[in-house]
C-alpha positions as CSV (number, residue, x, y, z in Angstrom):
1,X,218.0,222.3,149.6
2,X,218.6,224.4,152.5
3,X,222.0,224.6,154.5
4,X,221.6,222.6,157.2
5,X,220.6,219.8,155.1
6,X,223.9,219.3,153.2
7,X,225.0,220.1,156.5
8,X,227.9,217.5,158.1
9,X,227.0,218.5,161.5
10,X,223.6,217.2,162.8
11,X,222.1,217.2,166.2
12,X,220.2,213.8,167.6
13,X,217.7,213.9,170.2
14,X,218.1,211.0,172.3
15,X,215.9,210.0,175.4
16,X,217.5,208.0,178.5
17,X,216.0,204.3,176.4
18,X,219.5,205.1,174.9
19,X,219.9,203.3,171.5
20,X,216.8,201.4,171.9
21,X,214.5,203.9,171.4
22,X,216.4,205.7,168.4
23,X,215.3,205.8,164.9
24,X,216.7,204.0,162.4
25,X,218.0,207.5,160.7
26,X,219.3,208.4,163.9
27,X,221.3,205.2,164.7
28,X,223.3,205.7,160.9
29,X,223.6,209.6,162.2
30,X,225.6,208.5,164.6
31,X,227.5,205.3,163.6
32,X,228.7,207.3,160.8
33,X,229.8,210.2,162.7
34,X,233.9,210.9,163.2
35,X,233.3,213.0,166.0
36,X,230.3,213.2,168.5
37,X,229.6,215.5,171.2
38,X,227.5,214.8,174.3
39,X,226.8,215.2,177.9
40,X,228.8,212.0,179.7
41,X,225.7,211.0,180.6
42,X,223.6,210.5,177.1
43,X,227.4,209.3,175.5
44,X,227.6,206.5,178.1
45,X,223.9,205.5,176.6
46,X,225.7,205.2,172.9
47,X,229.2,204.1,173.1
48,X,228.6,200.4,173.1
49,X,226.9,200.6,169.8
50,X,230.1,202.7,168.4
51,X,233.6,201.5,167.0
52,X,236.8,202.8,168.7
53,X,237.9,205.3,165.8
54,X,235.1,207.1,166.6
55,X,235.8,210.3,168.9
56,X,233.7,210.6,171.9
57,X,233.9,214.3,173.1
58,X,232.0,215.2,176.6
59,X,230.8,218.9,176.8
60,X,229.7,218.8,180.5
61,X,230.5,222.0,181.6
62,X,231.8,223.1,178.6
63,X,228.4,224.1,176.6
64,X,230.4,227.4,174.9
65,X,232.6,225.7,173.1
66,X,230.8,222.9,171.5
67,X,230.5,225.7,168.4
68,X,234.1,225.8,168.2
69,X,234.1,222.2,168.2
70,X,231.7,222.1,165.1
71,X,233.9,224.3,163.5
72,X,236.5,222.5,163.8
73,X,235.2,219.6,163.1
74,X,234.0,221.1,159.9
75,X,237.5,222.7,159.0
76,X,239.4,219.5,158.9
77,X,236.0,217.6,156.8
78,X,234.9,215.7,159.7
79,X,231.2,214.6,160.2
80,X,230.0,215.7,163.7
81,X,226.9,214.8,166.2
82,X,225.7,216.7,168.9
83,X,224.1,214.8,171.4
84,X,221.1,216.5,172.9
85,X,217.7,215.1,175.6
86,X,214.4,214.8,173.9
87,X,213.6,217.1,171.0
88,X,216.6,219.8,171.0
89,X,214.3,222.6,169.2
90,X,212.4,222.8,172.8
91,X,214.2,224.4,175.1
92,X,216.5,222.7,173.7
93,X,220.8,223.2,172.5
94,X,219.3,223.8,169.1
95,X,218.7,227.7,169.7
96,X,222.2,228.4,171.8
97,X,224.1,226.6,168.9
98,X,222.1,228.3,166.0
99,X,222.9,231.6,168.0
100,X,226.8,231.1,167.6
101,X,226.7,230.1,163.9
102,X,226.0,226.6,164.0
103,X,224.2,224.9,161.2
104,X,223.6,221.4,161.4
105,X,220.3,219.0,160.7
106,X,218.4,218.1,163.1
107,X,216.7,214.5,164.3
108,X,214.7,215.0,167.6
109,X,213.5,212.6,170.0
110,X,210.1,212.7,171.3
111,X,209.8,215.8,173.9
112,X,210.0,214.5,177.7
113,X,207.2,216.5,178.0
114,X,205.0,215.3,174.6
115,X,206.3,211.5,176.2
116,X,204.8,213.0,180.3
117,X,201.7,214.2,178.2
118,X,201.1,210.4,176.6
119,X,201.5,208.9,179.9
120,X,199.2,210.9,181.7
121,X,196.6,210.9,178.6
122,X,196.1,214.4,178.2
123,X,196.0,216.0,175.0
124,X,198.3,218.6,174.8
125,X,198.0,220.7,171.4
126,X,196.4,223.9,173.9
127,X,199.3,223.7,176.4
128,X,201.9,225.8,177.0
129,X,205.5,225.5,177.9
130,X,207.6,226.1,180.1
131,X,211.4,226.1,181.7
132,X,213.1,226.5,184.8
133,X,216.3,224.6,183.7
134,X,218.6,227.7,185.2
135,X,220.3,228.3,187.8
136,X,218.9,227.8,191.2
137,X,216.4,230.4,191.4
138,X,215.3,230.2,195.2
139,X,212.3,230.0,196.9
140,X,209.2,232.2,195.1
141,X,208.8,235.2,197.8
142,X,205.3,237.3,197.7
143,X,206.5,240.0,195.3
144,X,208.9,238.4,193.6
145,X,210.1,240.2,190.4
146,X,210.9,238.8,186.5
147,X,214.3,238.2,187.8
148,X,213.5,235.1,189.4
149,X,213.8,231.8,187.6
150,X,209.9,230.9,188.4
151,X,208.5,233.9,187.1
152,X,207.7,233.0,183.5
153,X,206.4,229.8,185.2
154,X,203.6,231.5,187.2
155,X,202.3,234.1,184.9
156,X,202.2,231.7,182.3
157,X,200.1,229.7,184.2
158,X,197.9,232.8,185.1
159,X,197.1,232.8,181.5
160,X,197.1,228.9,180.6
161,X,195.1,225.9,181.7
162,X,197.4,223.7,180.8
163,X,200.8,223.8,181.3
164,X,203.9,221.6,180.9
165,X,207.1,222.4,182.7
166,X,210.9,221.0,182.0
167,X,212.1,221.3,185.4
168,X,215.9,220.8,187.1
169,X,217.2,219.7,190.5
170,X,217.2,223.1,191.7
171,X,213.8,224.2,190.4
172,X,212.0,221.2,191.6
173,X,208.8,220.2,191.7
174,X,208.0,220.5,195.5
175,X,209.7,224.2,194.6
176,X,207.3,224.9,191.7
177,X,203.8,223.8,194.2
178,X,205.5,225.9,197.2
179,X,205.9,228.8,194.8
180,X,202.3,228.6,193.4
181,X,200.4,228.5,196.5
182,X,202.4,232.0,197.5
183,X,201.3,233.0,194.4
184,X,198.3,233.0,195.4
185,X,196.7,229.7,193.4
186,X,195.1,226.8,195.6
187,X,192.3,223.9,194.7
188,X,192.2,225.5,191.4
189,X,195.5,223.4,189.8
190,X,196.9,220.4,189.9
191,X,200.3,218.9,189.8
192,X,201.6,215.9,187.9
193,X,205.1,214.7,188.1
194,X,206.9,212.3,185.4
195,X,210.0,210.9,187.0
196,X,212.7,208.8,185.3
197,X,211.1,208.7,181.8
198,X,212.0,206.0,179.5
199,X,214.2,204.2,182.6
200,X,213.0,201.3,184.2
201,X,212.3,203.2,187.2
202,X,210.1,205.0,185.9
203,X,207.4,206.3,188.2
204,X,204.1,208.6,187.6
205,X,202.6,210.9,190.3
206,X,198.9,212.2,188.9
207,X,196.9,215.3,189.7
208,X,198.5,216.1,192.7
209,X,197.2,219.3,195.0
210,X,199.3,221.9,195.5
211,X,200.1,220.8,199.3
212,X,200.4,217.4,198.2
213,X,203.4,218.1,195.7
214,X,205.1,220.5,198.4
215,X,205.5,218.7,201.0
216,X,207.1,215.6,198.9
217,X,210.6,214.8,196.8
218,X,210.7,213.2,193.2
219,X,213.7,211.2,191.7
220,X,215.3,213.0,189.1
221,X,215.0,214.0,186.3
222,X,211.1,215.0,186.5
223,X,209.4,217.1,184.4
224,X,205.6,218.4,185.5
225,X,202.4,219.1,184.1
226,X,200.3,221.7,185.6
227,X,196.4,222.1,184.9
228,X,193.9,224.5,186.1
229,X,190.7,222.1,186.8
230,X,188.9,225.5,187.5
231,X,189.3,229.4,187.4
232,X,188.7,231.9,189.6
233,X,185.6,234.1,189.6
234,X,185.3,236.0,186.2
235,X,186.6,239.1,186.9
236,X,187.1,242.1,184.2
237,X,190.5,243.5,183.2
238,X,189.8,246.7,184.9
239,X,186.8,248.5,186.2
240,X,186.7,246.5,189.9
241,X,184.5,248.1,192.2
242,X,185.7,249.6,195.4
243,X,184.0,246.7,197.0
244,X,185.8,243.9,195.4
245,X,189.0,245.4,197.2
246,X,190.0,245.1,201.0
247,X,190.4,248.7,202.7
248,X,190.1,250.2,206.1
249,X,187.0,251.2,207.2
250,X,185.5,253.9,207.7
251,X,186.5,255.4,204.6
252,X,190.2,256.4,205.6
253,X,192.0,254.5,203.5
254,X,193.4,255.3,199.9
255,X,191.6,253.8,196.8
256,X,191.1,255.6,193.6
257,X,187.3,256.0,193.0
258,X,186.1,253.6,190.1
259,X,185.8,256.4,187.7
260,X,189.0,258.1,188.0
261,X,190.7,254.8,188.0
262,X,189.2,254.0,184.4
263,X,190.3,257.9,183.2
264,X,194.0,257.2,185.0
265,X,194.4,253.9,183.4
266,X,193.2,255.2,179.7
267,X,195.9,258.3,180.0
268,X,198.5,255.9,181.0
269,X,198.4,254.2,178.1
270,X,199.2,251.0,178.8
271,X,200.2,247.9,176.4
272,X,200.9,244.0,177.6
273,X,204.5,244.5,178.3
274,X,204.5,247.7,180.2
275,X,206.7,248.4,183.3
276,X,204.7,250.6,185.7
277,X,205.1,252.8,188.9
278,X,202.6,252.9,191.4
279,X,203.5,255.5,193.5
280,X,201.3,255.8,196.9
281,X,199.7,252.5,195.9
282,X,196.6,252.7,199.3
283,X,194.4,250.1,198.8
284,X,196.5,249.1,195.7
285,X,193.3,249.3,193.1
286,X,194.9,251.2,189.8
287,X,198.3,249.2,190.4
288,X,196.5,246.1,190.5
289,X,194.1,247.2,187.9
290,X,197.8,248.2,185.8
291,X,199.1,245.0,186.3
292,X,196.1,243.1,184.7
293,X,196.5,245.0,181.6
294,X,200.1,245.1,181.8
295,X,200.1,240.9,182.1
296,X,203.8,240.2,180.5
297,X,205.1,243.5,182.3
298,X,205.7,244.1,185.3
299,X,204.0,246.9,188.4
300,X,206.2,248.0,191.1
301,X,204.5,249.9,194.2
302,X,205.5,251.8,196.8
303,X,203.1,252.6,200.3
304,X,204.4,254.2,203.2
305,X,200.9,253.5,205.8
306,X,201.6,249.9,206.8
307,X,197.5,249.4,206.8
308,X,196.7,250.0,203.6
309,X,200.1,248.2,202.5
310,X,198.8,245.0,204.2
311,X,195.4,245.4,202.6
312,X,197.0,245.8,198.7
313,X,199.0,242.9,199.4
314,X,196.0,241.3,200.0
315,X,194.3,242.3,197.2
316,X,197.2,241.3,195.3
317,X,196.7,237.9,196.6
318,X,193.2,238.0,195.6
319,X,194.0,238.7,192.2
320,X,196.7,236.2,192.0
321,X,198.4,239.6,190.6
322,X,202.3,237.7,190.5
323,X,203.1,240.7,188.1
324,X,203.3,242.9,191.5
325,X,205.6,243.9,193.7
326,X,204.6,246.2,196.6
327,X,207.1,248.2,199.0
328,X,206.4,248.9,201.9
329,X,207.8,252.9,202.6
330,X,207.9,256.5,201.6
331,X,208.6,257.5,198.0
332,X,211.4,258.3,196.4
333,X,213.8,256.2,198.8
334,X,214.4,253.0,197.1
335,X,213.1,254.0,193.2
336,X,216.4,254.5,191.9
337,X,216.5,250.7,192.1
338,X,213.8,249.9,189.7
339,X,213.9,249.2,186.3
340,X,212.8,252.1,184.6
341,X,209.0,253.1,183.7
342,X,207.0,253.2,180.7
343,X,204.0,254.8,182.9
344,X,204.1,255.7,186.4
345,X,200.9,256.7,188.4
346,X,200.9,259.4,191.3
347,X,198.4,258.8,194.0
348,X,199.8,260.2,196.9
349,X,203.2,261.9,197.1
350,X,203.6,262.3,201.1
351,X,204.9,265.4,200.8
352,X,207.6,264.8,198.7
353,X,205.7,266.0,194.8
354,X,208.5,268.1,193.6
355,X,211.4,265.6,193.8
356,X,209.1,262.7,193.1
357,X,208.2,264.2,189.4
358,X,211.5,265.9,188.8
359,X,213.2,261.8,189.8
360,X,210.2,260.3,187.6
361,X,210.4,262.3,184.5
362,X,214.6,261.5,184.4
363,X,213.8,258.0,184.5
364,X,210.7,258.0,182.5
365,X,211.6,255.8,178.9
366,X,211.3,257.9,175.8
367,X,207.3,258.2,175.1
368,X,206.6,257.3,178.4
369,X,203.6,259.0,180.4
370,X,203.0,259.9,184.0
371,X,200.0,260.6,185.1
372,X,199.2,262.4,188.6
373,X,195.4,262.4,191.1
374,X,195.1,265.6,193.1
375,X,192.5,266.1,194.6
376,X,193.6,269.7,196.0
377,X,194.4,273.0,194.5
378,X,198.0,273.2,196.5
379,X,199.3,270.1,194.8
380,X,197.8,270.5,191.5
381,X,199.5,273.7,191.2
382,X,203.0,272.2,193.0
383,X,202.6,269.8,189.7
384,X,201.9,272.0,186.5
385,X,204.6,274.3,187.9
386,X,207.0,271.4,188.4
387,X,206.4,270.7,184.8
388,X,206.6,273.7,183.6
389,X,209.7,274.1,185.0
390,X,211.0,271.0,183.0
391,X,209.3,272.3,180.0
392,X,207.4,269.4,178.9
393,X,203.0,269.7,177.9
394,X,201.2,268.3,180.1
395,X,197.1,268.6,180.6
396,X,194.5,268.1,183.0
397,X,191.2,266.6,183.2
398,X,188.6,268.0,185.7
399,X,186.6,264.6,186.6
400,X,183.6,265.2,189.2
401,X,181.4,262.2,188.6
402,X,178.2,261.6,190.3
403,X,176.6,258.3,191.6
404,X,172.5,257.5,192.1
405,X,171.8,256.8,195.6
406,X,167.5,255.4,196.4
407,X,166.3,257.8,198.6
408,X,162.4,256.7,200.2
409,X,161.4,255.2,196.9
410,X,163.3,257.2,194.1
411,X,167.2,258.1,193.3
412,X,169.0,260.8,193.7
413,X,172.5,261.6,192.5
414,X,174.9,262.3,195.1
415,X,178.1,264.0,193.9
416,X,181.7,262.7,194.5
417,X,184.6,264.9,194.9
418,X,185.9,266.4,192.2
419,X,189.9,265.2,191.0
420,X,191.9,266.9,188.9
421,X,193.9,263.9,186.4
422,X,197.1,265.9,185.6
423,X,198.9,263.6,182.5
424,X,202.4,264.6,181.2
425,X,204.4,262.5,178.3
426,X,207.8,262.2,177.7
427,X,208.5,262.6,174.3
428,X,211.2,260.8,172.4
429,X,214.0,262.8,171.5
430,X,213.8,264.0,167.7
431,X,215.9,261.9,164.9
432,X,218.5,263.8,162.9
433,X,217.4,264.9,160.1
434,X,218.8,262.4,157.1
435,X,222.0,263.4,155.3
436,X,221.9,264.9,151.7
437,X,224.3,265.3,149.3
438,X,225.8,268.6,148.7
């Protein structure tokens, strides 16, 4: 028998039915209990089925003491109840009180979002969750970083057909449609809104579009279910063409050849959670490209030609790439901001190569790599003396790839220029060697 089964402390999931929709187990929890602690709101639902002795403690506002309270409760041999909505191990109390020491046994209620998912009829064992129960978070804003209270919302949905979403007054539905469509998603998802579960009132708003749920209020409290009745075009991770990007014509604008792009991404090294630099982002195409490998990370971008800056948002769009934020100006002002890199790409330095590397490799995280395009002798050798100078290996690869082009009724291959791939790690600094005795 484990701990939180001999346990006098239990938390009860309770749904706005109040007493009426509790379980038998749950109804002797609490009738038994010396000392129960709730929201006002879910104790007003279970007072009348309580005697007077019993103490009635609301923790509105008061959410970091509740494991003092326990304690307490425990010291002086006092059975205790936590009140909490729905199941309490889902986004739940459960966690923040385990956290702080709490051990107690748990009896859910059903999930408002397994009760949204019966009402709607939708099987739910692929879904995914979601919750924006913070703090306001504001509107969603093209660019918008993992700071944002919404953010876990809309890459998870990049990723999940079906989604359920505990929402809060704040972080509203209408919020939650008005963010998605910035994001970039249209006719591809749907919204459905649960209001008032469990209440008389209770009301039901199906498969709503995008525009329908934005321009619209819902009673509180609401929860949603998102789903994705179709997905975009199959694209692959990375390896786009230059086609499927938006860039200024004739060829003037910045993108990063398809072949050098695959080369750049491999040296970066990339894994799902990566934060990454982009640092003359053009056309936006190995950011972009970074940002679909890196899909729980995070790519920040910097262009200073206002052009190809509009055109990479764009193709950010495209790529409903929410993982991406693109400035718009000249590198290094503003990088001392960002959160610092695990790989960071040089496409263009403006001028600037020597501070740019010498600001990058400080900030670079401990195995890190940064990995440079040159496609002239000047700035490859500004670069390998720059890193010499911080005495750190680097390499470079020589890449001069040629493409078939039909000429009258046969091919011929027609060279590109060639681009030097200059690719430095930072390596972690050594351990101590371990102690012996003497």
């Amino acid at each position: 028998m484990n701990s939180t089964e001999t346990s006098a402390a239990a938390l009860v999931g309770i749904l706005d039915d109040g007493w009426a929709g509790l379980g038998d187990a749950a109804r002797a929890c609490l009738q038994n209990a010396r000392r129960i602690i709730g929201a006002a709101r879910t104790l007003d639902l279970v007072a009348p089925h309580l005697n007077a002795e019993q103490g009635l403690q609301a923790m509105d506002g008061q959410l970091g003491r509740v494991p003092g309270w326990l304690a307490e409760a425990q010291a002086a041999g006092e059975t205790a109840v936590v009140l909490a909505t729905g199941d309490p191990l889902c986004h739940g109390i459960a966690r923040f009180l385990m956290n702080k020491g709490a051990r107690f046994r748990v009896l859910p209620a059903v999930s408002t979002l397994q009760l949204a998912f019966a009402r709607f009829c939708l099987p739910w064992q692929e879904a995914r969750i979601a919750s924006v129960h913070s703090q306001d978070a504001g509107e969603w804003a093209e660019g918008a970083t993992p700071e944002h209270g919404l953010y876990p919302l809309v890459r998870l949905l990049a990723e999940s057909p079906l989604l359920g979403v505990f929402t809060s007054p704040e972080n509203s539905p209408d919020r939650i449609a008005r963010a998605l469509l910035a994001a970039g998603f249209g006719d591809e998802v749907r919204l459905s809104v649960a209001t008032r579960l469990a209440l008389p009132d209770e009301s039901l708003h199906p498969r709503l579009s995008l525009h329908e749920a934005a321009a619209q209020r819902f009673a509180e409290p609401n929860v949603v279910i998102l789903e994705r009745t179709a997905h975009p075009a199959a694209r692959p991770i990375f390896g786009l063409e230059e086609t499927d990007y938006v860039q200024r014509f004739p060829e003037k604008g910045l993108i990063t050849k398809l072949e050098a792009r695959a080369v750049s991404l491999a040296r970066l090294g990339l894994r799902d959670t990566s934060v990454v630099w982009d640092i003359g982002a053009g056309s936006g195409s190995v950011g972009l490209e970074a940002a679909r490998i890196a899909r729980r990370g995070h790519v920040w971008a910097i262009e200073k030609n206002s052009a190809d800056a509009a055109n990479a948002r764009e193709n950010a769009r495209r790529l409903q790439a929410s993982n991406y934020t693109l400035h718009e100006g000249k590198a290094p002002a503003g990088l001392e901001h960002w959160p610092a890199p695990d790989a960071v790409f040089i496409g263009g330095s403006g001028g600037e190569l020597e501070e740019l590397i010498a600001l990058i490799l400080d900030r670079l995280r401990p195995g890190g790599r940064l990995v440079m395009n040159f496609v002239t002798l000047e700035n490859l050798a500004t670069a390998t003396a720059a890193l010499a100078r911080a005495g750190l290996p680097w390499d470079v690869t020589q890449l001069q790839a040629a493409r078939s082009q039909p000429i009258l009724h046969m091919h011929r291959m027609a060279a590109q220029n060639p681009v030097w791939i200059v690719t430095v790690r930072k390596e972690p600094p050594c351990s101590p060697p371990p102690a012996t005795d003497a």
